[in-house]
LORO-799304 format. One line per 4 residues: number of its first residue (from 0); their letters; for each residue x, y, z of N, C-alpha, C. Coordinates in Angstrom, 3 decimals, always signed. Layout:
BEGIN
NUM> A> X/Y/Z/X/Y/Z/X/Y/Z  ... .
// end
This chain:
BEGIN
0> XXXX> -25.962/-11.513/-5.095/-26.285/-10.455/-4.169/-26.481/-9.162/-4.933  -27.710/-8.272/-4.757/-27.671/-7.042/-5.175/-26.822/-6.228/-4.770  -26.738/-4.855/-4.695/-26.536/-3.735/-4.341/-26.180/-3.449/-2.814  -27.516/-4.096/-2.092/-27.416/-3.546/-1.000/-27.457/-4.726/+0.098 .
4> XXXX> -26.934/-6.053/-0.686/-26.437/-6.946/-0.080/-27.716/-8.386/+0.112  -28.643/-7.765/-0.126/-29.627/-8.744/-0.363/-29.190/-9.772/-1.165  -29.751/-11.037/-1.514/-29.442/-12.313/-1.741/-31.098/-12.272/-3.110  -30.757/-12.709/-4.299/-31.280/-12.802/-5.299/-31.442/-14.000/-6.021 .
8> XXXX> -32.646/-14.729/-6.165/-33.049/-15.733/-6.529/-33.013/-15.728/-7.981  -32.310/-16.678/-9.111/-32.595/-16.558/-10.435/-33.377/-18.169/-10.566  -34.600/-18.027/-11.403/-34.509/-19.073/-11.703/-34.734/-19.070/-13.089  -33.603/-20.385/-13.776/-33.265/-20.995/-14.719/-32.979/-22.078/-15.081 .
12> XXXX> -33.415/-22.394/-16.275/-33.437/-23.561/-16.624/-32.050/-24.223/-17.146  -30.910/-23.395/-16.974/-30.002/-23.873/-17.434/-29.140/-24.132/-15.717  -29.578/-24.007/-14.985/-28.844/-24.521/-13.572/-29.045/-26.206/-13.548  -27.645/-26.414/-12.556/-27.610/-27.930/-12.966/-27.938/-27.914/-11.796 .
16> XXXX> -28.108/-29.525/-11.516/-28.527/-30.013/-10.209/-27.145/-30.147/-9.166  -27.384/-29.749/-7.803/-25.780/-30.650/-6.879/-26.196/-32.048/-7.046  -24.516/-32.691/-6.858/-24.890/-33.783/-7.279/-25.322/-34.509/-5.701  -25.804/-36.430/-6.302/-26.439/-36.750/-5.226/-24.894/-36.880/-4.115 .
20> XXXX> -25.633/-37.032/-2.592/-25.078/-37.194/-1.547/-23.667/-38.053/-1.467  -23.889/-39.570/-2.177/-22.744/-40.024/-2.402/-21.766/-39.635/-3.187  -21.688/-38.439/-3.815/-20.701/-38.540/-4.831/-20.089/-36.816/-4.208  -20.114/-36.623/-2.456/-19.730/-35.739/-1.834/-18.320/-36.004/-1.613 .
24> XXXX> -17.920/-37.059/-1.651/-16.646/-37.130/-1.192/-15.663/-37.694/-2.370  -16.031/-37.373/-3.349/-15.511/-37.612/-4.696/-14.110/-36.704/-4.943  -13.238/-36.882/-5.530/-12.153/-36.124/-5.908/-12.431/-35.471/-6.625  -12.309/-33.640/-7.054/-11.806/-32.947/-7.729/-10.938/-32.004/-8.183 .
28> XXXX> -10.508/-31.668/-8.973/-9.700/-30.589/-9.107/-10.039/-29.423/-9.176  -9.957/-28.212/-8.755/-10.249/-26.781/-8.541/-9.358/-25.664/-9.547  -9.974/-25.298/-10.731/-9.066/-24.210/-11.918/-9.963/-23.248/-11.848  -8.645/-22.368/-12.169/-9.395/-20.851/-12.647/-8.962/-20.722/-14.055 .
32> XXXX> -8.983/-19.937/-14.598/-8.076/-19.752/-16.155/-7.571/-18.380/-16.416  -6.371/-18.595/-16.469/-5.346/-17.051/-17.365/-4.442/-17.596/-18.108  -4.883/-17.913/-19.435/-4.711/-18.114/-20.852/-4.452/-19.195/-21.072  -4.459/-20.019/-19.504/-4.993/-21.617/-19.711/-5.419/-22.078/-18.639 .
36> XXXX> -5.545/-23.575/-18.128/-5.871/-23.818/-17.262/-5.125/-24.262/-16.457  -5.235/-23.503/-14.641/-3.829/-23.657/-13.529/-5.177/-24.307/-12.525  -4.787/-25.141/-12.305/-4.978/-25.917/-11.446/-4.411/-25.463/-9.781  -5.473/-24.846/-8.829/-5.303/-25.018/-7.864/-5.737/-25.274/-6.234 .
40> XXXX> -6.569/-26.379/-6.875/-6.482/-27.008/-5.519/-7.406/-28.479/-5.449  -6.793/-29.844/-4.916/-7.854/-31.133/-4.659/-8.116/-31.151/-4.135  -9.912/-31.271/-4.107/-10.311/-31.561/-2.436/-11.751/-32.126/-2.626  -12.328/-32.397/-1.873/-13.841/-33.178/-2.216/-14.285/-32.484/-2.963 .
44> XXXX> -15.663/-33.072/-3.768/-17.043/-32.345/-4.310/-17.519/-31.950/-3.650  -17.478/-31.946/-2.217/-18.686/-30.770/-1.336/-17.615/-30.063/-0.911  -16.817/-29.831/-0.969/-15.807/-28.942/-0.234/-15.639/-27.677/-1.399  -15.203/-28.669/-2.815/-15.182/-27.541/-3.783/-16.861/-26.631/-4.292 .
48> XXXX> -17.280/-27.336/-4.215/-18.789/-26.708/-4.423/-18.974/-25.363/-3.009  -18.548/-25.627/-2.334/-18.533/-24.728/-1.324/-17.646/-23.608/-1.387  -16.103/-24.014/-1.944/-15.277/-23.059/-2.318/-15.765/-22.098/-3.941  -16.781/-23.142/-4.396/-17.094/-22.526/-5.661/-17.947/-20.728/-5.411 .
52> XXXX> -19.068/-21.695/-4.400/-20.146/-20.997/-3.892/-19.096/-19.052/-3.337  -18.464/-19.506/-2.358/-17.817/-18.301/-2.229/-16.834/-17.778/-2.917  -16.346/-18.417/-3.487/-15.330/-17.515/-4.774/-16.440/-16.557/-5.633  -17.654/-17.380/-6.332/-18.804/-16.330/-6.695/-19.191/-15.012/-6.271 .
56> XXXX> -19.442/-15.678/-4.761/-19.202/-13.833/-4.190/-18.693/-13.374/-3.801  -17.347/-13.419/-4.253/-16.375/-12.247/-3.808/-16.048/-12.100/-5.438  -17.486/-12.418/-6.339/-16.884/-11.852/-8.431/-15.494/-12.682/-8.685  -15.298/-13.853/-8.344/-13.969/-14.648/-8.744/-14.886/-15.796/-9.689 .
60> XXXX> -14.187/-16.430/-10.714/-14.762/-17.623/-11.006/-13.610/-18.862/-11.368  -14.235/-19.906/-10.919/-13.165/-20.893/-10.604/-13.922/-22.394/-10.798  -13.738/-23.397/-11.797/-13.942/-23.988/-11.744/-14.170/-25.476/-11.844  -14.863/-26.514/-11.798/-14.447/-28.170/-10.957/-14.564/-28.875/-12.434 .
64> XXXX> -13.198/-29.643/-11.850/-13.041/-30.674/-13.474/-12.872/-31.945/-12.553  -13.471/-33.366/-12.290/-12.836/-34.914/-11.930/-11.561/-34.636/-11.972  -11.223/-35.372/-11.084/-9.434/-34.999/-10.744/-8.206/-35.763/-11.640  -9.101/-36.894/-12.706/-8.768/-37.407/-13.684/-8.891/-36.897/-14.971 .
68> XXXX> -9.000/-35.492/-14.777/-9.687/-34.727/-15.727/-9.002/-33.411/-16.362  -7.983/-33.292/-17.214/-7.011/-32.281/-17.737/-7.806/-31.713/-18.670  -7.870/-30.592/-18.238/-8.798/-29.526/-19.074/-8.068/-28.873/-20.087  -7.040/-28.601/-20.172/-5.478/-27.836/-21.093/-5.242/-29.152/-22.553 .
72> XXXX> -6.303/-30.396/-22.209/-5.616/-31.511/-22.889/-6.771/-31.011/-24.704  -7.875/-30.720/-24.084/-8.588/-30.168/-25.054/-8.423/-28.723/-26.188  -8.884/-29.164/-26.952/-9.172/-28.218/-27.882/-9.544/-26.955/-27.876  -8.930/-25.468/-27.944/-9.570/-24.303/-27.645/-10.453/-23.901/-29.053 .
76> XX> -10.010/-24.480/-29.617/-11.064/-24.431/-31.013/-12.906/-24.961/-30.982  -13.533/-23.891/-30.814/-14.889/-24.902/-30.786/-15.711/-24.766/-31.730 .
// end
């Protein structure tokens, strides 16, 4: 959203696709990060994609790892 609340189209080539339809009701986990990763909250892939969508605009960022999926288990070294 700009300035004055308008809605702003980027297009780029680095945007991923949503995924397909079946894989809406998939488990994930929901993180944000402060100086690691806190985990908070499971809930579908269309549910979190939706919570993603508005955390964005309200300038928050938060985001989806498979719920089999420990993000803290990796390497901060890249």
């Amino acid at each position: 959203m700009d300035s004055i609340g308008k809605v702003q189209t980027v297009d780029s080539s680095w945007s991923l696709p949503l995924p397909l339809k079946e894989y809406a009701m998939s488990r994930v986990t929901v993180y944000f990060y402060s100086d690691r990763w806190v985990p908070i909250k499971y809930c579908s892939l269309g549910k979190a994609i939706l919570l993603h969508q508005k955390a964005n605009l309200e300038g928050k960022e938060i985001l989806l790892f498979p719920a089999n999926l420990d993000p803290n288990q990796f390497s901060n070294s890249f």
